[in-house]
Backbone as JSON Lines, residues from 0, in Angstrom:
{"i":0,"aa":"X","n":[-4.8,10.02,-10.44],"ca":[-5.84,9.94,-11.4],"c":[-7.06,9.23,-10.83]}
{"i":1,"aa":"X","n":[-7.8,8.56,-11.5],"ca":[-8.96,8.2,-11.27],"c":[-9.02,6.79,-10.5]}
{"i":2,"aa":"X","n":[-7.95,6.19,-11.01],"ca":[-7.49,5.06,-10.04],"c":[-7.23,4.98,-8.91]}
{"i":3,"aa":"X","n":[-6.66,6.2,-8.52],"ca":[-5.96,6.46,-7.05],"c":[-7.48,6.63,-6.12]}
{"i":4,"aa":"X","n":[-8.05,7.85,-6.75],"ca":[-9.18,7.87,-6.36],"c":[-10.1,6.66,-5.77]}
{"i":5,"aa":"X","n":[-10.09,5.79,-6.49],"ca":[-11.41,4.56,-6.88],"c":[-10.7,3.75,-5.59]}
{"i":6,"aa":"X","n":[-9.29,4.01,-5.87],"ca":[-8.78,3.22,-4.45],"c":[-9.06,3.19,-2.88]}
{"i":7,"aa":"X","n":[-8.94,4.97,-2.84],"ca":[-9.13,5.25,-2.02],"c":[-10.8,5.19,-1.28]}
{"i":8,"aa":"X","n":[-11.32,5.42,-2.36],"ca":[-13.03,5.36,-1.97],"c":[-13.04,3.31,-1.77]}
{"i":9,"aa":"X","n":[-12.87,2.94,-2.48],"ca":[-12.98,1.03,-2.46],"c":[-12.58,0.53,-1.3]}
{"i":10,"aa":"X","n":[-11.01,0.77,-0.84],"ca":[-10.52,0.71,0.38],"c":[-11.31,0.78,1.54]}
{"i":11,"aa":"X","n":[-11.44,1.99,1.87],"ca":[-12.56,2.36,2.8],"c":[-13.72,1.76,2.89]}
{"i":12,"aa":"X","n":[-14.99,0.92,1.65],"ca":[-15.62,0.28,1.78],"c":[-15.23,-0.84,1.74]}
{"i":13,"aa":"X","n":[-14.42,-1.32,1.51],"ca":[-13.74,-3.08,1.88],"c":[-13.31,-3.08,3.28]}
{"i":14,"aa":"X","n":[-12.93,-2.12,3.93],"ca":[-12.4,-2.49,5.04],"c":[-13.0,-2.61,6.49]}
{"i":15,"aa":"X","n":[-14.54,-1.56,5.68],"ca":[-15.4,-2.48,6.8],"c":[-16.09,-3.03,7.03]}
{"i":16,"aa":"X","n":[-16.03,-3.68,6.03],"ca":[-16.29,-5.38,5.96],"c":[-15.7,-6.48,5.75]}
{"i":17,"aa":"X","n":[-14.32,-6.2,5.53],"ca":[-12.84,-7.63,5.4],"c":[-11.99,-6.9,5.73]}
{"i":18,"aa":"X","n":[-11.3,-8.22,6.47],"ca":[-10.25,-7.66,7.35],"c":[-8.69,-7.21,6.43]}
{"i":19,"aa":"X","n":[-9.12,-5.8,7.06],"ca":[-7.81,-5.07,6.7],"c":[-6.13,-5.93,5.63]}
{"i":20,"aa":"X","n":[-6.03,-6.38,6.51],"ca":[-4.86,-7.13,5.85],"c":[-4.98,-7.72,4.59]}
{"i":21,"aa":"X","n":[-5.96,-8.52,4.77],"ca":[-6.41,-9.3,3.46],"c":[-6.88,-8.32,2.28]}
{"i":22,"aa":"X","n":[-7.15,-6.89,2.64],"ca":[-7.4,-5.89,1.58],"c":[-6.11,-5.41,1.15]}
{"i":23,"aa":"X","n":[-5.59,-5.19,1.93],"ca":[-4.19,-4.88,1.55],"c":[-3.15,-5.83,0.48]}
{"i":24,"aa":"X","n":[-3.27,-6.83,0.97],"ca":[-2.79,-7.76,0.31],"c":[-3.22,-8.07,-1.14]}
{"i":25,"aa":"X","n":[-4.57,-7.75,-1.77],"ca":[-5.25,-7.85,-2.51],"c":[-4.66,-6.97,-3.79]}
{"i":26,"aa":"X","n":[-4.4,-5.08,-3.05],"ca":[-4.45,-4.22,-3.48],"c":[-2.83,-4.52,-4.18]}
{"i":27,"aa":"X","n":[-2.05,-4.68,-2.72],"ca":[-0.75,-5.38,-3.54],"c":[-0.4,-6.3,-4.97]}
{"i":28,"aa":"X","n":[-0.95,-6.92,-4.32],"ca":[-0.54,-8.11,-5.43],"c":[-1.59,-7.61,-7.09]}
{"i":29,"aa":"X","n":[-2.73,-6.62,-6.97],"ca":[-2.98,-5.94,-7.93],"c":[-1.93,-5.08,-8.55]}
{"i":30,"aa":"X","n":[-1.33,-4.4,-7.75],"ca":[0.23,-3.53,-8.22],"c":[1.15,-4.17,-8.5]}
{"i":31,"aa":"X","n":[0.96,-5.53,-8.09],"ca":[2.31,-6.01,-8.49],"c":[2.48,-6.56,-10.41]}
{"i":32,"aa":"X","n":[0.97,-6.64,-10.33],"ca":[0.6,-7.46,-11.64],"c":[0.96,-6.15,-12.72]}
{"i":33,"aa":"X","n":[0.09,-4.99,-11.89],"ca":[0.17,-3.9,-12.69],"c":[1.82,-3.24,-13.2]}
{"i":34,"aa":"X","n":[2.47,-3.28,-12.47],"ca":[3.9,-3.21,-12.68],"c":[4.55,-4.23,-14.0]}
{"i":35,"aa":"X","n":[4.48,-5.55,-13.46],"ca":[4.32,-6.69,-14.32],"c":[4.28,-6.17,-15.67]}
{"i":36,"aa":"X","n":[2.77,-6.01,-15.84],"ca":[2.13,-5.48,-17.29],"c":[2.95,-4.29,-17.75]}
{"i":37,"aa":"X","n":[3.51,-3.07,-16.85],"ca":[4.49,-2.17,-17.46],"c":[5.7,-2.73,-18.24]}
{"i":38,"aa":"X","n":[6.12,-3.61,-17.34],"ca":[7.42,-4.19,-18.45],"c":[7.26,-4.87,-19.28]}
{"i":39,"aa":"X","n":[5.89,-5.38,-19.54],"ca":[5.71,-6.55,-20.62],"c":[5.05,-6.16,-21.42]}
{"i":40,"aa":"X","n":[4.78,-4.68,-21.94],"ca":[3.74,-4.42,-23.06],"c":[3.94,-3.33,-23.6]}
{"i":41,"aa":"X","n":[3.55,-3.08,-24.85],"ca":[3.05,-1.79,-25.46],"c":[2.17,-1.42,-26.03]}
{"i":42,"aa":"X","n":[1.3,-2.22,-25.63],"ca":[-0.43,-2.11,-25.92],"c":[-1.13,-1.6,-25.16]}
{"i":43,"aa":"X","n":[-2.33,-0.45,-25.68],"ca":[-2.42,0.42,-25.41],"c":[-3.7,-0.13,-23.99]}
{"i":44,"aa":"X","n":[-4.19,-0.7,-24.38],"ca":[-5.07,-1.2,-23.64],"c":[-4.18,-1.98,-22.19]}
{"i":45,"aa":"X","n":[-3.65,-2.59,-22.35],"ca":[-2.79,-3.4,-21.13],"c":[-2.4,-2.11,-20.45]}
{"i":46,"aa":"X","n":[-1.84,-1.34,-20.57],"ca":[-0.95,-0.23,-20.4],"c":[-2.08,0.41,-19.36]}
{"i":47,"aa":"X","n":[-3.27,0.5,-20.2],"ca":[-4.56,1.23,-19.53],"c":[-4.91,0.44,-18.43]}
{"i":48,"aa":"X","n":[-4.72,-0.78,-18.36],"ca":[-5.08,-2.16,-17.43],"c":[-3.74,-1.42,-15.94]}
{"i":49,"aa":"X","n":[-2.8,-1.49,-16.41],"ca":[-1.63,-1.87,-15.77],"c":[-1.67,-0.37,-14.38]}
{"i":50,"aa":"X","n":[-2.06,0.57,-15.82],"ca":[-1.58,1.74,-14.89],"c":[-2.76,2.18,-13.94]}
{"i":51,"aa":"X","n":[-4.42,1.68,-14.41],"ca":[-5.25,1.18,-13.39],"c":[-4.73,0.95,-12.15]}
{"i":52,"aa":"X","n":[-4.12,-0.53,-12.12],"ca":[-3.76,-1.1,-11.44],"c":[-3.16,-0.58,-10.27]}
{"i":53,"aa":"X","n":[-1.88,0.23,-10.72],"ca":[-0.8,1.0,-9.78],"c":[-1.62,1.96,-9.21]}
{"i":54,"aa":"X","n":[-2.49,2.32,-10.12],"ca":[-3.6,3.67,-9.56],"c":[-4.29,3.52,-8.07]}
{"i":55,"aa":"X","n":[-4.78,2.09,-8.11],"ca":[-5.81,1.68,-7.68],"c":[-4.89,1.3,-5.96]}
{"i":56,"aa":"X","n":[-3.47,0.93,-5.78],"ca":[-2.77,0.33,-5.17],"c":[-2.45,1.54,-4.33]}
{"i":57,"aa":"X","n":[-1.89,2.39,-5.3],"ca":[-1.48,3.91,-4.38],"c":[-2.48,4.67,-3.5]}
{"i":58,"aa":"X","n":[-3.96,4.5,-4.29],"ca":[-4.93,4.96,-3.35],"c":[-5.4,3.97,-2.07]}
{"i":59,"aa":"X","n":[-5.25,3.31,-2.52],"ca":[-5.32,2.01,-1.24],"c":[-4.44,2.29,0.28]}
{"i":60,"aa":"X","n":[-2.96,2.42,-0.22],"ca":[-1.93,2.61,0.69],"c":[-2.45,3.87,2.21]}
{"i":61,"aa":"X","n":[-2.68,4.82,1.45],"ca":[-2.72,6.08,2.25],"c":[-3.87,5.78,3.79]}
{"i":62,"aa":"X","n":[-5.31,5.08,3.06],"ca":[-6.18,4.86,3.58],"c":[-6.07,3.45,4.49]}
{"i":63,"aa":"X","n":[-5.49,2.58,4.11],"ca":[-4.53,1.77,4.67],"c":[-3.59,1.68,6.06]}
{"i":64,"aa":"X","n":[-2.67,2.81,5.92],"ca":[-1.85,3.07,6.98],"c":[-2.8,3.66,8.12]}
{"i":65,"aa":"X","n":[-3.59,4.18,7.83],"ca":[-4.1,4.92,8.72],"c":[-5.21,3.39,9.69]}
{"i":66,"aa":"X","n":[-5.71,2.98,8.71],"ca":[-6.46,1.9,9.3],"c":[-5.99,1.08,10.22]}
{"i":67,"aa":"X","n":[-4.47,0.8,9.3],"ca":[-3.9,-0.76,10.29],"c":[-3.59,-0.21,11.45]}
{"i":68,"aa":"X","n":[-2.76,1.01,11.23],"ca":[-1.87,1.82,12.7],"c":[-3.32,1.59,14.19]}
{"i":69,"aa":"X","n":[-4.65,2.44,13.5],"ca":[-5.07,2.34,14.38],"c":[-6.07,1.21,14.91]}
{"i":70,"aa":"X","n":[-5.69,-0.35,14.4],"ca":[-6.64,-1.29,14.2],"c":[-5.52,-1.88,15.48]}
{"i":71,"aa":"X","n":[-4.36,-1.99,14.92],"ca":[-3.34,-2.87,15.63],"c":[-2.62,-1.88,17.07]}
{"i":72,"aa":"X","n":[-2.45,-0.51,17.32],"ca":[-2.26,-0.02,18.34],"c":[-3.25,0.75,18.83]}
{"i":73,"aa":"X","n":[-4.38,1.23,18.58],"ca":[-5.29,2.06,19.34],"c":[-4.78,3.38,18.73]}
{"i":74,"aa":"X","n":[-5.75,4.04,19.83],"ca":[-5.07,5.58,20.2],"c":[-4.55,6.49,20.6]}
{"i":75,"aa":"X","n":[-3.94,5.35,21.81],"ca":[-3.1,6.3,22.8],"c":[-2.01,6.78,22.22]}
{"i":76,"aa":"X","n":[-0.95,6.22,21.4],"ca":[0.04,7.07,20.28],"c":[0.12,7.09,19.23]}
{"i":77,"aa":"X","n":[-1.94,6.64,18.19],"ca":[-1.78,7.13,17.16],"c":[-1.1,8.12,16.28]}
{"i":78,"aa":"X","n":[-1.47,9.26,17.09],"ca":[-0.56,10.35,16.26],"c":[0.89,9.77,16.07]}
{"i":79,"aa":"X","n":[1.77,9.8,16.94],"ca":[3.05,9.65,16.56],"c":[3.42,8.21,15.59]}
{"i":80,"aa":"X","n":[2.86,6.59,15.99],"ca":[2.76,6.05,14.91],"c":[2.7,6.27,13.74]}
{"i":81,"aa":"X","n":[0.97,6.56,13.2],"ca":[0.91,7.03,11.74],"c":[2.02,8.18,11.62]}
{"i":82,"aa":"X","n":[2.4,8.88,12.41],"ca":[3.57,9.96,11.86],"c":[4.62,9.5,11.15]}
{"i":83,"aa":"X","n":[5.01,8.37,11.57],"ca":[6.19,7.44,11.67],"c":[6.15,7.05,10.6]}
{"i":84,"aa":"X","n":[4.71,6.36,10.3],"ca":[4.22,4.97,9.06],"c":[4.09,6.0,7.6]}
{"i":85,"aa":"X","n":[3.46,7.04,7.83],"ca":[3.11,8.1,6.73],"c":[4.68,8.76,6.63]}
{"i":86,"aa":"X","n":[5.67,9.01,6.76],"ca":[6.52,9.39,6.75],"c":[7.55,8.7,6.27]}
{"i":87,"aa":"X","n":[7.46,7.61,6.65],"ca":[7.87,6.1,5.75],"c":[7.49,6.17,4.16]}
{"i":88,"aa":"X","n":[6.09,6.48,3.89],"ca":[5.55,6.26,2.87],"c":[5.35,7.64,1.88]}
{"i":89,"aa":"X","n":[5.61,8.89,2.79],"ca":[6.17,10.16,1.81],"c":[7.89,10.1,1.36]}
{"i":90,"aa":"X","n":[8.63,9.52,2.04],"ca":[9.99,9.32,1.56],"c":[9.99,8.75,0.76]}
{"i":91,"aa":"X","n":[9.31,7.3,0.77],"ca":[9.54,6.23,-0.59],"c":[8.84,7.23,-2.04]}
{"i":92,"aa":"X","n":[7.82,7.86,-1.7],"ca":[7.72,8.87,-2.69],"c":[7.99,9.64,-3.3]}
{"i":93,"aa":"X","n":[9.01,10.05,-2.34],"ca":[10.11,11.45,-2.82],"c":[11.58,10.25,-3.43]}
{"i":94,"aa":"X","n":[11.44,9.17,-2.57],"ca":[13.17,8.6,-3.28],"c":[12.68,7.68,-4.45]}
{"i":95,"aa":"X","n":[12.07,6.91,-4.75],"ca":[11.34,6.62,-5.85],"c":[11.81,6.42,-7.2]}
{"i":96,"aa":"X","n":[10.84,7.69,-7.69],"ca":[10.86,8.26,-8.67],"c":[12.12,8.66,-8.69]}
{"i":97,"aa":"X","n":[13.18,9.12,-8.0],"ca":[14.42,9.66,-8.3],"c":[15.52,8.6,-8.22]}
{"i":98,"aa":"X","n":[15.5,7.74,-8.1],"ca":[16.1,6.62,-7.78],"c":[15.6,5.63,-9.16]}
{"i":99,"aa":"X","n":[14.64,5.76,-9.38],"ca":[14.14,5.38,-10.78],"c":[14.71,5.94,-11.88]}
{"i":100,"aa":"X","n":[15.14,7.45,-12.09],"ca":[15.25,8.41,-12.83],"c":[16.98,8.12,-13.0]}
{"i":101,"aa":"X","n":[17.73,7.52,-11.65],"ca":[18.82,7.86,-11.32],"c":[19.42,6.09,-12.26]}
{"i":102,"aa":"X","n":[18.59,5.12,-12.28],"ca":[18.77,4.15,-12.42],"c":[19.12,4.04,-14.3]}
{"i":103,"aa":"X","n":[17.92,4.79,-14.78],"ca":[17.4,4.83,-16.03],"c":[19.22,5.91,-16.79]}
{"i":104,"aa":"X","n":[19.03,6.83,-16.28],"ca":[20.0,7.65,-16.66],"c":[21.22,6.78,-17.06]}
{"i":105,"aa":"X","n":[21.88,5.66,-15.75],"ca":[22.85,5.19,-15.68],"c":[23.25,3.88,-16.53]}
{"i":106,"aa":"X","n":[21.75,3.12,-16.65],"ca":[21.47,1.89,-17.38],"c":[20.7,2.15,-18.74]}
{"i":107,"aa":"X","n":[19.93,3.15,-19.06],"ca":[19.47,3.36,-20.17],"c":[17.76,2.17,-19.91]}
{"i":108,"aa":"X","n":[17.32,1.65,-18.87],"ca":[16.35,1.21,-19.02],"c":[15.96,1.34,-17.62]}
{"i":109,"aa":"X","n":[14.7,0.6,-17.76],"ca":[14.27,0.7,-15.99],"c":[14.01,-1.02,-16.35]}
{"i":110,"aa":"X","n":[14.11,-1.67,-16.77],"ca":[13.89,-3.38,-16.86],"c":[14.3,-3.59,-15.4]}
{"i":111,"aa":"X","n":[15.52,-3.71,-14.79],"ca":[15.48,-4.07,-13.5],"c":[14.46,-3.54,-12.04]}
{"i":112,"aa":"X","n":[14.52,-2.24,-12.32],"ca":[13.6,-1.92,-11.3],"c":[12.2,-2.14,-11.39]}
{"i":113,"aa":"X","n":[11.88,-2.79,-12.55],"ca":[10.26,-3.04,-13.15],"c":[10.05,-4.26,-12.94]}
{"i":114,"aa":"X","n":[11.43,-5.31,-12.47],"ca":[11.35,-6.52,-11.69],"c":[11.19,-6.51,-10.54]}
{"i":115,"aa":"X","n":[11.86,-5.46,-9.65],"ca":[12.08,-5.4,-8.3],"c":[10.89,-4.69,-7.82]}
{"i":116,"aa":"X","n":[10.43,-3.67,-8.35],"ca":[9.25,-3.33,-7.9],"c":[8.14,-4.13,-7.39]}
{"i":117,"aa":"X","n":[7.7,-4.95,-8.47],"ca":[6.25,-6.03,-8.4],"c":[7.0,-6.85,-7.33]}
{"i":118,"aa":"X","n":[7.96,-7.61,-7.01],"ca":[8.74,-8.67,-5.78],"c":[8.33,-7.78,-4.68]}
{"i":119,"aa":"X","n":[9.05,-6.54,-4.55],"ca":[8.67,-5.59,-3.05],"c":[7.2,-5.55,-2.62]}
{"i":120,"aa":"X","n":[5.85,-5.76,-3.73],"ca":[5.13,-5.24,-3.64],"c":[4.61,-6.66,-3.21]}
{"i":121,"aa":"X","n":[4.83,-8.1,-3.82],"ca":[4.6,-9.15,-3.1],"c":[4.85,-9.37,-1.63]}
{"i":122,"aa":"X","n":[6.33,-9.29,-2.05],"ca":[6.44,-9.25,-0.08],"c":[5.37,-8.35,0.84]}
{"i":123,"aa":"X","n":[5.08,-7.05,0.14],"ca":[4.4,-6.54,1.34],"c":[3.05,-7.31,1.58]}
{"i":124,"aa":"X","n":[2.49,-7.64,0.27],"ca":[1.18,-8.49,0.55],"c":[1.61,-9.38,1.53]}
{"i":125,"aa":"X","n":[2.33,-10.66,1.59],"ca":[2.73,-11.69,2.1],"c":[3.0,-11.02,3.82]}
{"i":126,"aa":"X","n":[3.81,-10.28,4.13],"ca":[4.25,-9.35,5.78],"c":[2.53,-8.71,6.46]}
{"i":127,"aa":"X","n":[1.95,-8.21,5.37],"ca":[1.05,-7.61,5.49],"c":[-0.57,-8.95,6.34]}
{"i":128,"aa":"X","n":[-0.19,-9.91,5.44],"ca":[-1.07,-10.69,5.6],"c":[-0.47,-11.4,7.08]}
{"i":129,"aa":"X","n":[0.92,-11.34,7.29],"ca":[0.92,-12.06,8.59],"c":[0.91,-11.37,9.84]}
{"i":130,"aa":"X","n":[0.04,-10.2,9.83],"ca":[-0.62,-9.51,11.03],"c":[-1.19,-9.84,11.71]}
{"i":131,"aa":"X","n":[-2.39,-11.1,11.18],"ca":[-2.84,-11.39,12.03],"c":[-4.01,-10.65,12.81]}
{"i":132,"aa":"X","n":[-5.19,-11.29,13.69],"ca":[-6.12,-10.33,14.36],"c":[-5.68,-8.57,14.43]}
{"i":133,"aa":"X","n":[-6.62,-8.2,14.86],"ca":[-6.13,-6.68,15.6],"c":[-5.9,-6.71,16.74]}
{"i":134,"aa":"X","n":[-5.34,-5.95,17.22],"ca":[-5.14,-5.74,19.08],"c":[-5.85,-5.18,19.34]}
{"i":135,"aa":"X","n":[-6.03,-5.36,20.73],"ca":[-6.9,-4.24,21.58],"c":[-7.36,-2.94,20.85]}
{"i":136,"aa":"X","n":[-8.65,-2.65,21.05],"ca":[-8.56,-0.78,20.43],"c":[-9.4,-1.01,19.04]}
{"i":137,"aa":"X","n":[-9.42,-2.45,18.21],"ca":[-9.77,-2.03,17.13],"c":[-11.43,-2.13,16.75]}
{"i":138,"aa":"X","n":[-11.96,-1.79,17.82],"ca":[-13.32,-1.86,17.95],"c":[-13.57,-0.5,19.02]}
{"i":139,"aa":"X","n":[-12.69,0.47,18.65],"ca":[-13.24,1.67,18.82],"c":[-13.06,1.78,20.43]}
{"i":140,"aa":"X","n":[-11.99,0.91,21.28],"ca":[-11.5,1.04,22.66],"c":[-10.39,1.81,22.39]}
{"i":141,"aa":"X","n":[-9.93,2.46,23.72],"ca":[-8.38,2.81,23.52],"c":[-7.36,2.17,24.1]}
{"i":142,"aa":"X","n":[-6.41,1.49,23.67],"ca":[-5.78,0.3,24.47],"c":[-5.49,0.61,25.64]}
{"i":143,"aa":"X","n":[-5.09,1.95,26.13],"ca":[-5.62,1.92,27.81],"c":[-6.37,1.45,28.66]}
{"i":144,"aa":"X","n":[-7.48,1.87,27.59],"ca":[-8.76,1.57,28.65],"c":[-9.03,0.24,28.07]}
{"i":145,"aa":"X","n":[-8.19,-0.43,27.43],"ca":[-9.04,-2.09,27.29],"c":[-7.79,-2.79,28.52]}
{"i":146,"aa":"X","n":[-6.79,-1.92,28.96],"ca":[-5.32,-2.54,29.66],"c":[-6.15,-1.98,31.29]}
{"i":147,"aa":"X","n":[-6.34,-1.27,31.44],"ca":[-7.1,-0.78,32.49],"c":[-7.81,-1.52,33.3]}
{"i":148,"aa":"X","n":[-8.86,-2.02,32.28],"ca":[-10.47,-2.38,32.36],"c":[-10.0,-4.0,33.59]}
């Protein structure tokens, strides 16, 4: 939706101007709240807040992977990296929702996974944030040629 969108366009202008991680982390801990607000409401407005939120987090991610992969290794095996990292992040998409579906069926609620979700989504802020500088490459070298030089 329009969130995902706003993410994806925001992302991209935050990131080049603050460092990556710390956007990430941001976007997280926005999803995590937003999750949060799913289990704790039925107001229509929060709901509108919440699912913002997740909106805004998912569009973040995509534009994200692509950034850090090539901030922190260059380009000499971009491709296969992001293959790796995006492939990571189409599975959790496909198991998900079905694992959600699979949970709900069995328990009659999603209350637990509406806890565990927002925690996963902390941690990643928290892992995310301890990246640290970029390596070589992220000023548009290719770590070859900065290993070379």
């Amino acid at each position: 939706g329009v969130g995902l969108l706003v993410g994806r366009l925001l992302t991209g202008l935050l990131i080049d101007k603050i460092h990556a991680p710390l956007v990430a982390s941001v976007f997280f801990v926005g999803g995590a709240v937003g999750v949060f607000l799913l289990r704790g409401t039925h107001d229509y407005a929060a709901l509108l807040v919440a699912t913002t939120l997740i909106g805004l987090t998912i569009g973040a991610e995509g534009d994200l992977i692509s950034y850090l992969v090539r901030s922190y290794f260059g380009l000499a095996s971009f491709g296969s990296l992001f293959g790796i990292a995006f492939s990571g992040y189409g599975l959790g998409a496909v198991i998900g929702p079905i694992g959600l579906g699979a949970w709900f069926d069995r328990h009659g609620s999603y209350d637990v996974p509406l806890l565990i979700l927002p925690c996963m989504l902390l941690a990643a802020a928290a892992l995310v944030l301890s990246l640290g500088r970029y390596r070589a490459g992220a000023k548009g070298q290719d770590v070859t040629a900065v290993a070379s030089a």
